[in-house]
C-alpha positions as CSV (number, residue, x, y, z in Angstrom):
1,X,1.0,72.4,-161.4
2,X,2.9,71.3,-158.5
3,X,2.5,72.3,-154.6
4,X,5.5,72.3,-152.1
5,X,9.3,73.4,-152.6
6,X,12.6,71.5,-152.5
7,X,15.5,72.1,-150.2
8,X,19.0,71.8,-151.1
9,X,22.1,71.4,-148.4
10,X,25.8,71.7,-149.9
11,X,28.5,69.4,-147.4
12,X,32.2,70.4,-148.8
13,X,35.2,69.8,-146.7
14,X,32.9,68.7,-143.6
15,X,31.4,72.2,-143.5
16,X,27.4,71.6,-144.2
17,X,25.5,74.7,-145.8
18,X,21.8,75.3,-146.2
19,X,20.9,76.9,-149.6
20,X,17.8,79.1,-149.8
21,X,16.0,78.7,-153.0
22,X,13.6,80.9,-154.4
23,X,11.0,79.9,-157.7
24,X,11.9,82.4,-159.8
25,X,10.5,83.7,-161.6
26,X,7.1,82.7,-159.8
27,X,5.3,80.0,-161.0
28,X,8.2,79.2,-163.1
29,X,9.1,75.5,-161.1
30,X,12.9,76.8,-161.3
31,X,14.7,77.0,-158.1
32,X,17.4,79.0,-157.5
33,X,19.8,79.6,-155.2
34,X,23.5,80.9,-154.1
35,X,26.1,79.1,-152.6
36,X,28.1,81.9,-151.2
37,X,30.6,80.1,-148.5
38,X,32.5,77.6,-150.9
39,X,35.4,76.9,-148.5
40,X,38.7,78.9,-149.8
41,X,41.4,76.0,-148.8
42,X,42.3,72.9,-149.9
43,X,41.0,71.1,-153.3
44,X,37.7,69.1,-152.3
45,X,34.7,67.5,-153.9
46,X,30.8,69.1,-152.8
47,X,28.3,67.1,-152.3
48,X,24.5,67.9,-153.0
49,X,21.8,67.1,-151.1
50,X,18.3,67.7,-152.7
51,X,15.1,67.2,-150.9
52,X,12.0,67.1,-152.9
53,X,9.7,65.3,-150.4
54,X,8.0,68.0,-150.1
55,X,6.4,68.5,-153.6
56,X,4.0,66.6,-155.3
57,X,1.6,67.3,-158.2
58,X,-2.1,67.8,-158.5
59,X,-2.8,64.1,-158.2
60,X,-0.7,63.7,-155.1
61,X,2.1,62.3,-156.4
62,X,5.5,62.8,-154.8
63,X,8.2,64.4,-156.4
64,X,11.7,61.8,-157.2
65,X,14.9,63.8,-157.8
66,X,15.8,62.5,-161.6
67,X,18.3,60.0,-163.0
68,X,21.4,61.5,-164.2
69,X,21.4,64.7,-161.9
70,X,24.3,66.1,-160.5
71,X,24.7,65.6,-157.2
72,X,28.4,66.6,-156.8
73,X,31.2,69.3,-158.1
74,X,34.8,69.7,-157.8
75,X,36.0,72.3,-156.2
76,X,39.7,73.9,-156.9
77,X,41.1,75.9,-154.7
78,X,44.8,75.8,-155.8
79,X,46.6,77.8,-157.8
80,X,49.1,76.2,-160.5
81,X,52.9,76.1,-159.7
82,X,55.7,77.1,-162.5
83,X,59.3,76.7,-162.4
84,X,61.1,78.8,-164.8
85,X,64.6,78.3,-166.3
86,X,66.5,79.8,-169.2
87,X,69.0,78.7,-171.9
88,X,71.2,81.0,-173.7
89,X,72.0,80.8,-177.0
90,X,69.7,78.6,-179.6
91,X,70.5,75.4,-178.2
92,X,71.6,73.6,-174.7
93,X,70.5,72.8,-171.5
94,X,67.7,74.9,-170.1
95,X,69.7,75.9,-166.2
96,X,67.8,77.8,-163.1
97,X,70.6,80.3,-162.8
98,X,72.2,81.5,-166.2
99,X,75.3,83.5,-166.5
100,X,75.2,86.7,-168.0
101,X,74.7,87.6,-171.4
102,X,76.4,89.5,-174.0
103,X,75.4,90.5,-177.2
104,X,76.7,87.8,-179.1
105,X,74.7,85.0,-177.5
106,X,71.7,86.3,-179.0
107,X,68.5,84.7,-177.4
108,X,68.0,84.4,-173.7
109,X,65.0,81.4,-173.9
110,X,63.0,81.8,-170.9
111,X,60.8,78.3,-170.2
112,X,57.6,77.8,-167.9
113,X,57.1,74.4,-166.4
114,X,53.7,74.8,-165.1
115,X,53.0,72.3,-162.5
116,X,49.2,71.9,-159.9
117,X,47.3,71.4,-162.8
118,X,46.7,69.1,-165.6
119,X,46.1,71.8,-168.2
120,X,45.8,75.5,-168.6
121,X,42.9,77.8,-169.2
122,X,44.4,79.8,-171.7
123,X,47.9,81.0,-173.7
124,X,50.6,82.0,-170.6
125,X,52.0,85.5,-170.8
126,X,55.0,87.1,-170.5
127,X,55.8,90.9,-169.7
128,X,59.2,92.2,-169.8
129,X,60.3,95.7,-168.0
130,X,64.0,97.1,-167.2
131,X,65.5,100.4,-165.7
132,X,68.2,99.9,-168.5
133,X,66.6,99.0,-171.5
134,X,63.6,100.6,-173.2
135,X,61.8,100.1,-176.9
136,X,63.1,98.9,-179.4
137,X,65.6,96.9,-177.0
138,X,63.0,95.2,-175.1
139,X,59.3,94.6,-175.7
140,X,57.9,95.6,-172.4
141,X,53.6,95.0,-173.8
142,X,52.5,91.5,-172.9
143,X,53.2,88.6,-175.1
144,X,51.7,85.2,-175.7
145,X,54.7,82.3,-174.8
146,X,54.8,79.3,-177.1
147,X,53.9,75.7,-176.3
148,X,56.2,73.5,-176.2
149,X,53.6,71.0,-174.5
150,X,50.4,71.1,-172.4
151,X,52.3,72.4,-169.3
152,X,55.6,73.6,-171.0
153,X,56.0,77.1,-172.9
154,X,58.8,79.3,-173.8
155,X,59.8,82.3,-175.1
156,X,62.9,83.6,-176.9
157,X,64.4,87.0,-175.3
158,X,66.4,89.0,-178.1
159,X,70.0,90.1,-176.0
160,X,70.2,93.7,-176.6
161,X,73.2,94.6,-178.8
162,X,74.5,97.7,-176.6
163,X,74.3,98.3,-172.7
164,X,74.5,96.3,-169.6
165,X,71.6,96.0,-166.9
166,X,69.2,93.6,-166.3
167,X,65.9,92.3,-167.9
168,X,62.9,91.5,-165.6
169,X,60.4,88.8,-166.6
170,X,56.7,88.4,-165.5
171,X,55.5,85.0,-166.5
172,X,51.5,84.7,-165.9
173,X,48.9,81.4,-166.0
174,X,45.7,80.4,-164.9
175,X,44.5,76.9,-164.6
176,X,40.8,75.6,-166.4
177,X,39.4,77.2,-162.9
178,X,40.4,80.5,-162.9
179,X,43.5,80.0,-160.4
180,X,46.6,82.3,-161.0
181,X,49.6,82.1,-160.9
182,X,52.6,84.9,-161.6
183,X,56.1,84.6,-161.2
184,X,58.5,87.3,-161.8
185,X,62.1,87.1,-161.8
186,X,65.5,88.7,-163.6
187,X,65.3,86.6,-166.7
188,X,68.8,88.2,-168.0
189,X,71.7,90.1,-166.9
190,X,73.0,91.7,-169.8
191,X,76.6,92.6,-170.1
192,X,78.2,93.9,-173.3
193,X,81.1,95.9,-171.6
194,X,84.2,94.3,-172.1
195,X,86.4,94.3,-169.0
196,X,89.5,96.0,-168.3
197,X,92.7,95.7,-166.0
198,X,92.3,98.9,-163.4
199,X,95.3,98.3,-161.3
200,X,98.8,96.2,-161.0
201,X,100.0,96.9,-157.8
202,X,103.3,95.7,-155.4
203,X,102.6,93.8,-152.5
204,X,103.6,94.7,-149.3
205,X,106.3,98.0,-148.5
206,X,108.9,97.0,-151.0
207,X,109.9,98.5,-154.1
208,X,113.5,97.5,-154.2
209,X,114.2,93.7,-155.1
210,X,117.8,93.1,-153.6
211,X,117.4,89.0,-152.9
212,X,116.6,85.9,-154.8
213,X,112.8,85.8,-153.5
214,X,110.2,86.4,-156.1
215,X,107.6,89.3,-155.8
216,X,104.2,89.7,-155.9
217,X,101.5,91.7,-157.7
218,X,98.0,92.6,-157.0
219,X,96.1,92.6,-160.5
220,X,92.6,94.6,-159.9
221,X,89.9,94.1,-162.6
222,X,87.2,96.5,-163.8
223,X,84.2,93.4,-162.7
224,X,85.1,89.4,-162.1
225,X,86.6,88.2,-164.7
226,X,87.2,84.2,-165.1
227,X,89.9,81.5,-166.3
228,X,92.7,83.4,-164.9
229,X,95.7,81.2,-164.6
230,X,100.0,81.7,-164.7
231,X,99.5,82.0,-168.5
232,X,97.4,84.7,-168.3
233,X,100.3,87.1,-167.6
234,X,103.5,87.7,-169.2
235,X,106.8,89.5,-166.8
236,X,107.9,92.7,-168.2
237,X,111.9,93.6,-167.7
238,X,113.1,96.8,-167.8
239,X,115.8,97.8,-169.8
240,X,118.2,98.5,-166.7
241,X,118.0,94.7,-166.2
242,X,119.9,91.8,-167.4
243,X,119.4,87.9,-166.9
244,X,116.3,85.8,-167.5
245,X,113.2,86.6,-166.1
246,X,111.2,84.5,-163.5
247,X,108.3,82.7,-164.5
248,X,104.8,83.6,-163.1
249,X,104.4,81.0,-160.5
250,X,101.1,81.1,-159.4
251,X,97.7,83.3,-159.4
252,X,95.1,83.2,-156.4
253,X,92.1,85.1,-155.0
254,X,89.2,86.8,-157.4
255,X,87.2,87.3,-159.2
256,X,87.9,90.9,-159.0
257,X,91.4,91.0,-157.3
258,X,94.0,88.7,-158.3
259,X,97.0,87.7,-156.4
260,X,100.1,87.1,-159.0
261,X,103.1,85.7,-157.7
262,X,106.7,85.2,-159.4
263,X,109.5,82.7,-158.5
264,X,113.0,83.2,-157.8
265,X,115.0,85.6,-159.2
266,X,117.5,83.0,-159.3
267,X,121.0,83.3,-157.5
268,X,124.1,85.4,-158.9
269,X,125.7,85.2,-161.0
270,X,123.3,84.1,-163.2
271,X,119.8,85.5,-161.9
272,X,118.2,88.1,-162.7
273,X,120.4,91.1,-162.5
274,X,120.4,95.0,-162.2
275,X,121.7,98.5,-160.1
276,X,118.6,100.6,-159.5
277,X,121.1,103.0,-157.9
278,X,118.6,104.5,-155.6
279,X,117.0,106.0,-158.6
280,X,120.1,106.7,-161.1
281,X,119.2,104.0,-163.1
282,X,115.4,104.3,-163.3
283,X,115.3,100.9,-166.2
284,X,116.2,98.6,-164.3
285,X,112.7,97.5,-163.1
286,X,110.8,93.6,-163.4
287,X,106.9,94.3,-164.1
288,X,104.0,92.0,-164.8
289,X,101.7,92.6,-167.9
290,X,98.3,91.0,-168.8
291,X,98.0,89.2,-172.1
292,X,94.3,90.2,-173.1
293,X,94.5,87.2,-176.0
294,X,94.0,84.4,-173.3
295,X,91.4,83.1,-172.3
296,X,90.4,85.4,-169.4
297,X,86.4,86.7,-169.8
298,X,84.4,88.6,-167.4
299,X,81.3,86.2,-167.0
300,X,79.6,87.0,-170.2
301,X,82.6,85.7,-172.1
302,X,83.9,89.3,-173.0
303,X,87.2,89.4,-174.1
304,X,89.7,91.6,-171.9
305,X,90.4,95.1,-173.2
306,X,93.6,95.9,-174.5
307,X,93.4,98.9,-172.5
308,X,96.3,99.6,-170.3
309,X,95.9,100.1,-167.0
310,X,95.0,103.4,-165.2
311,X,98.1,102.1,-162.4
312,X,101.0,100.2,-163.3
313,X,103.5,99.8,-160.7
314,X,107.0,98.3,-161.0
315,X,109.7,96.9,-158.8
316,X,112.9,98.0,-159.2
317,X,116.0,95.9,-158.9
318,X,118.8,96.4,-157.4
319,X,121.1,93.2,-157.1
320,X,124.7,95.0,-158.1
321,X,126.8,95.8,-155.0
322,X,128.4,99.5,-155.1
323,X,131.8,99.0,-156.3
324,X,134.9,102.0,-155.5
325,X,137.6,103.3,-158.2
326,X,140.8,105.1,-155.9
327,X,143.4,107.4,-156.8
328,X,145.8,109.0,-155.1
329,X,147.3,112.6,-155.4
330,X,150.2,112.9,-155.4
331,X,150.1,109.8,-157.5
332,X,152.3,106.6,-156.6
333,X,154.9,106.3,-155.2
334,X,154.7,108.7,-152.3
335,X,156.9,110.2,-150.3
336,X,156.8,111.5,-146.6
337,X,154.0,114.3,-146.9
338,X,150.2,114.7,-147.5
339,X,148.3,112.0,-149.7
340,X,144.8,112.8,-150.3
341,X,143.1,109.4,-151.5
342,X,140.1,110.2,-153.3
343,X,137.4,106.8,-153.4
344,X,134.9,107.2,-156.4
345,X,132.0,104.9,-155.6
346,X,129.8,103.2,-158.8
347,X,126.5,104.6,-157.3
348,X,125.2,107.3,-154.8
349,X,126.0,105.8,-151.2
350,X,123.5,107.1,-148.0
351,X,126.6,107.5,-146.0
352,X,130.3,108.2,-146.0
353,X,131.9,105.2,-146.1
354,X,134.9,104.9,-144.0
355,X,138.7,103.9,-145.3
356,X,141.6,101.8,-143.7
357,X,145.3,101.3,-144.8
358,X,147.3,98.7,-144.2
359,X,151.1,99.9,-144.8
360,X,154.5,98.0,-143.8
361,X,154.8,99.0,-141.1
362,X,153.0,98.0,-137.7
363,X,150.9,101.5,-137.5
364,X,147.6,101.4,-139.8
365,X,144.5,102.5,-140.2
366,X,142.4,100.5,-138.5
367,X,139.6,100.2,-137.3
368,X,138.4,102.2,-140.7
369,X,138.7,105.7,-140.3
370,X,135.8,108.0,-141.5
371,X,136.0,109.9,-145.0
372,X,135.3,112.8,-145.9
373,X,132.5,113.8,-148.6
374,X,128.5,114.5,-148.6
375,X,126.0,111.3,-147.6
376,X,123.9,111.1,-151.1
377,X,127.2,111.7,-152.9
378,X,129.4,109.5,-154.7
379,X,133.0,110.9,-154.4
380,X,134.9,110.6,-150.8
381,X,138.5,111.8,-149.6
382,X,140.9,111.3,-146.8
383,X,144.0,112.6,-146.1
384,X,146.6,110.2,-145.3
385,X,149.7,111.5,-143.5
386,X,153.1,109.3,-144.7
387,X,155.6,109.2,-142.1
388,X,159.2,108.8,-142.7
389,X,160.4,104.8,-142.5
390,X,161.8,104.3,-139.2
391,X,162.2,100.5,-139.5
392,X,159.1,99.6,-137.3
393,X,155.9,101.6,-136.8
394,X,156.7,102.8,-140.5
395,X,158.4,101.1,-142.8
396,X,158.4,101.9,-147.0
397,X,156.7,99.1,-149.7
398,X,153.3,98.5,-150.5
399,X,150.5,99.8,-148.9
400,X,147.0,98.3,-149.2
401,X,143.5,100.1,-149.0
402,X,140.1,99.0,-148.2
403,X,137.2,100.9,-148.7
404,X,134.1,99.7,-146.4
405,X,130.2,101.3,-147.6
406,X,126.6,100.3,-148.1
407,X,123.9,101.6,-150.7
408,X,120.7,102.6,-150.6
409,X,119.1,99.2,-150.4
410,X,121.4,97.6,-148.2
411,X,123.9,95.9,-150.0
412,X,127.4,96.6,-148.9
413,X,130.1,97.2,-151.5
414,X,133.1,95.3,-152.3
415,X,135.9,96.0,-149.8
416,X,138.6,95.4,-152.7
417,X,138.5,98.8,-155.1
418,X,138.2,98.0,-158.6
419,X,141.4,100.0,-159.2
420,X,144.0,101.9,-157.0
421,X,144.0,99.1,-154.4
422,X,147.1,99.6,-153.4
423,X,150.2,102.5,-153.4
424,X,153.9,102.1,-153.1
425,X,155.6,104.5,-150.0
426,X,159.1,105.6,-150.6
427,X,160.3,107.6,-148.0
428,X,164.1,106.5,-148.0
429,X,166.6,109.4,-150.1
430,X,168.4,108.3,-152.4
431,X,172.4,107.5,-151.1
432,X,175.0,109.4,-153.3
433,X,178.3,107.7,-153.3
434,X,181.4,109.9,-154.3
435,X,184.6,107.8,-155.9
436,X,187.6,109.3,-156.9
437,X,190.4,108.3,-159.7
438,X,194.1,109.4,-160.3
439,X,194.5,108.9,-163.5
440,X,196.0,105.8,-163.1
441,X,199.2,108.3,-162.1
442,X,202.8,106.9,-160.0
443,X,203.2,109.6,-158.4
């Protein structure tokens, strides 16, 4: 039997506390007590302080706290770390920010690097949920990861076969303590669509290629695509065209809109020719097409669809100057009177084109003189009054014609007609001479 009862002070991060104890049950000698205000910050050692002065047995003797009692505890206030990273496929390098995934990878392998403690108090978890995928795609019940090590565990993702969306992972540990930690995160972006061309649009205004400058094409992709480069695209001639095509000289911006440019046309004759007409000759036309063998992949690594594209725009090319066929009624040669000179131009022409004559004589048709005829059309007349020679202002030979006009795109036609360039005046009558003969008679 012993008289008296201890006391018992806790110091832990400087912060002193008094315990009460209490014999329980009475008579017992076991004192018991609550520490209550175990400071929540920091990691920190307690140290006890027993005082047992105060009890001594029936004999008097004083009470002596024992050898080998505990007079200290470790306190752990701080919660383990974990760094997560992921490796696609069965093997490589485990990277914090993965591309995403397609089907044909197969595994997404999510790792946990635990780190603020030297062990764990248990298996780690990890709990996967998506607004795309449901069972069987995903697993979405908690799941014990493997250990790879003390501090490293992992755990193999299955890439769903169909679909695109994302896959979120919860990855939970506690250390020997009781700490927690959670970390939760979008372990895989799933994407099994493959992507498509949308668009292939001019640049700029133009539609009509009349010069040597290449064009350019805006290429508009269904998601970013990758490893787009000049061989990624292949130029597409019309029918209506002749001449080699340019190359594709460059490709710039992304990763959804591409900027495609082409070099020179090259000069003429030579280049790359054709006579859009202003629409008569709808083939003639220089494109770009997309070669979905390369190596061009959305960021999955899906191949391009062989899809074509919901817009498809062309150039049109238009490199052949309007060229003019004349005739003349009455034909050649003409005589003093009327001439109606009929001009036949190659292509449709905006406006009338306008007509000059250069004759023997010292009076011509210059400046050109208007025609008559229908802007949009391609036949023109003018009526050409021949005087009669008089040795000066008019004088009979060769007359010469020039016919002056500009298509649709701006390029003016050749003066010199392709035939009927010329017609021969003859106003002079013929001179009658009247002989006479005798017979060769004497008398």
């Amino acid at each position: 039997t012993v008289t008296g009862a201890p006391s018992l002070t806790i110091t832990a991060n400087s912060i002193t506390t008094t315990i009460a104890l209490t014999e329980t049950p009475a008579g017992s000698r076991l004192w018991r007590g609550r520490y209550a205000d175990i400071p929540v910050y920091l990691d920190h050692t307690a140290t006890i302080a027993l005082d047992v002065s105060g009890i001594s047995d029936q004999a008097g003797n004083i009470a002596q706290v024992a050898n080998g009692s505990v007079l200290s505890f470790s306190v752990d206030n701080i919660e383990p770390g974990v760094t997560v990273t992921y490796r696609i496929g069965a093997t490589g390098d485990f990277v914090s920010a993965p591309r995403a995934v397609r089907a044909a990878d197969g595994t997404m392998t999510v790792k946990a690097t635990f780190t603020n403690t030297a062990s764990l108090g248990g298996t780690p978890t990890i709990q996967l949920s998506s607004t795309s995928f449901t069972d069987p795609a995903i697993t979405t019940t908690k799941q014990q990861m493997t250990r790879e090590s003390d501090l490293v565990w992992t755990f193999a993702i299955p890439v769903p076969s169909a679909g695109d969306g994302g896959i979120t992972a919860t990855v939970r540990g506690q250390d020997p303590t009781g700490n927690t930690v959670t970390d939760t995160h979008e372990a895989l972006t799933v994407d099994n669509s493959v992507p498509k061309v949308l668009t292939i649009e001019r640049v700029g205004a133009t539609t009509v290629l009349t010069g040597a400058t290449g064009p350019a094409f805006t290429v508009t992709f269904s998601e970013p695509v990758e490893n787009v480069t000049t061989s990624s695209f292949s130029v597409a001639k019309g029918a209506g065209t002749t001449g080699p095509a340019p190359v594709v000289s460059s490709v710039t911006g992304g990763p959804v809109d591409w900027t495609v440019t082409l070099g020179s046309l090259g000069d003429l004759p030579g280049g790359l020719s054709g006579d859009y007409a202003n629409g008569t000759r709808p083939t003639a036309t220089l494109g770009l097409a997309v070669i979905p063998a390369g190596i061009t992949t959305d960021r999955a690594g899906n191949p391009l669809s062989t899809a074509a594209p919901d817009l498809n725009e062309n150039y049109f090319i238009d490199r052949v100057a309007p060229t003019f066929a004349v005739t003349y009624s009455p034909a050649s040669p003409v005589r003093a009177g009327n001439v109606r000179i009929t001009a036949t131009s190659s292509e449709p022409l905006p406006a009338v084109p306008t007509i000059y004559i250069d004759q023997p004589g010292t009076t011509d048709i210059n400046p050109a003189a208007p025609m008559s005829g229908t802007a949009g059309g391609n036949v023109f007349t003018y009526e050409y009054s021949v005087l009669t020679a008089t040795g000066a202002s008019y004088i009979d030979g060769t007359a010469t014609v020039r016919v002056f006009g500009t298509d649709y795109h701006g390029t003016p036609a050749g003066t010199t007609p392709t035939s009927g360039g010329t017609f021969e005046i003859d106003t002079t009558a013929p001179a009658v001479t009247l002989a006479y003969s005798d017979g060769g008679s004497a008398n």
